[in-house]
N, C-alpha and C positions, 0 to 999 in steps of 0.2 A: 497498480491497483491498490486502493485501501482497502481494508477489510476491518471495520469498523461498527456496521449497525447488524443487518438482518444477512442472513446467507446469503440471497439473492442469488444469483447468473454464475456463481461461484465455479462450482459443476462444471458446469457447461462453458466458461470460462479454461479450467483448466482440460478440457475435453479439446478445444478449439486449437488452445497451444498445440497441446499432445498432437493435435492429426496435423498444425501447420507446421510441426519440427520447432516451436520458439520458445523461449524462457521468458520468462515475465518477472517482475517484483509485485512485492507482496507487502503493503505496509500495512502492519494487524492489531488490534487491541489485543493484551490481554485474554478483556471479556469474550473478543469475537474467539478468540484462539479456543476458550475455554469451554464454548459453544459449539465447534465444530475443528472437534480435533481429527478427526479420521482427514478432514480436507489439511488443514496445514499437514500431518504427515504427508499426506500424497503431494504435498505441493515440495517437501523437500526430498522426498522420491525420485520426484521428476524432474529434480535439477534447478527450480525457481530460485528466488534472492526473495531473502526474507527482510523485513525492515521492522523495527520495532517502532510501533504508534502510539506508544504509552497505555496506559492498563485500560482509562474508562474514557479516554477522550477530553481530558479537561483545556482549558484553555493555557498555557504552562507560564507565558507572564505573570495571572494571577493568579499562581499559586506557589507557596514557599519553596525552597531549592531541597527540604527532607519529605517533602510530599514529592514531587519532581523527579528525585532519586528513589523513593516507594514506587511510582509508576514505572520507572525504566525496569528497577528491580521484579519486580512482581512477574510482568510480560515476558523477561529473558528467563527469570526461574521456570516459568508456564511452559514457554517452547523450549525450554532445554529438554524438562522433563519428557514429553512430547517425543521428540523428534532428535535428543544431542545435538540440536543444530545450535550455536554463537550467533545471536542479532547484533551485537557488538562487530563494529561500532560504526551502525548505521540506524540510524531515529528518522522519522518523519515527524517531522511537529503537529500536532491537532490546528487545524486550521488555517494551517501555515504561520501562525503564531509563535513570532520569539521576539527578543532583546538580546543584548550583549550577559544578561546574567543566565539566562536560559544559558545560552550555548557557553559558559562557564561553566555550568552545571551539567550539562550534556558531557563535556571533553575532562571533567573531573569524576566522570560515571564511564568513562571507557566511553561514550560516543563522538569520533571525530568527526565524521560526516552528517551531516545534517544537508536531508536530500528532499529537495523540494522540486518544483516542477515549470517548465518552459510553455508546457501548454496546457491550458484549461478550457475543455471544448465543453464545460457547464452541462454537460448530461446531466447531474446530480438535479439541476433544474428543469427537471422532465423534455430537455431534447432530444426532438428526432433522431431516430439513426443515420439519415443524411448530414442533418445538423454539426452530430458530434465526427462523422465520416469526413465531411468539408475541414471544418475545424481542428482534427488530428493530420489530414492531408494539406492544409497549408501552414502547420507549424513543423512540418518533418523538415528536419535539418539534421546532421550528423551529431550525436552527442544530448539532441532533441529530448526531455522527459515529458510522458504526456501525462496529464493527472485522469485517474478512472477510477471507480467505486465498483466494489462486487455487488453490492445490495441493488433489490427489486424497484427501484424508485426510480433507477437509470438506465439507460439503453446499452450501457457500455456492454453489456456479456453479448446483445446479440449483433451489435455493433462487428467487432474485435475480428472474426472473420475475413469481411470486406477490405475493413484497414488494414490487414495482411495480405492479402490477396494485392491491395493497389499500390501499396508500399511497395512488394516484392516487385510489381511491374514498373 
């Protein structure tokens, strides 16, 4: 899940895990972190994986590698503070946007992994819960990452449920 714009399904997000027994990721601005700190606590409470998303979302090809490293920095200081929890050295890239200098700069900032995603069931584009329920169900495969947004704009939080429920079957 990204955690990147408005709270959204957040909640009820990590309510859903919590009663279906699952761990989720969490890849966070910053800003969103600094917004809603009581949830990332709870989210490393309850055992989730944190991913660091950069501070405000910029696009990271177009922007210099000491702005690049201000974003990774900023977000890891935020949830350290937070939580003691290390985002290091796992980055989600803002839009799934890199180059070869990006992840120089990623892997000279403590991030090896640069974790991007297998399936994009486009909920962020106001899909059905069916929609995004078909679309997370024929891209499950072992290893499978599915991309999902906390914010109010997508189905994913009330989605999340079902796709556990048919996965597990």
């Amino acid at each position: 899940f990204d955690c990147g714009s408005d709270t959204g399904y957040a909640a009820q997000i990590l309510d859903t895990a919590k009663a279906k027994g699952v761990r989720l990721s969490f890849g966070m601005t910053g800003t969103w972190a600094q917004a809603n700190p009581d949830l990332v606590r709870r989210m490393v409470v309850e055992g989730h994986h944190l991913i660091n998303h950069s501070w405000n979302h910029p696009d990271f090809p177009t922007i210099p590698p000491a702005q690049r490293a201000d974003q990774l920095r900023r977000t890891a200081d935020l949830v350290r503070s937070l939580t003691g929890h290390e985002l290091r050295p796992y980055f989600r890239p803002p839009y799934g946007s890199m180059n070869d200098s990006v992840l120089a700069d990623l892997a000279a900032n403590g991030y090896t992994y640069n974790i991007m995603w297998s399936v994009d069931t486009r909920g962020w584009q106001g899909r059905s819960i069916e929609a995004i329920t078909h679309e997370t169900l024929a891209g499950a495969a072992p290893g499978a990452i599915v991309l999902m947004h906390v914010g109010a704009t997508s189905l994913y939080g009330l989605a999340l449920g079902g796709i556990i429920d048919q996965l597990r079957a």
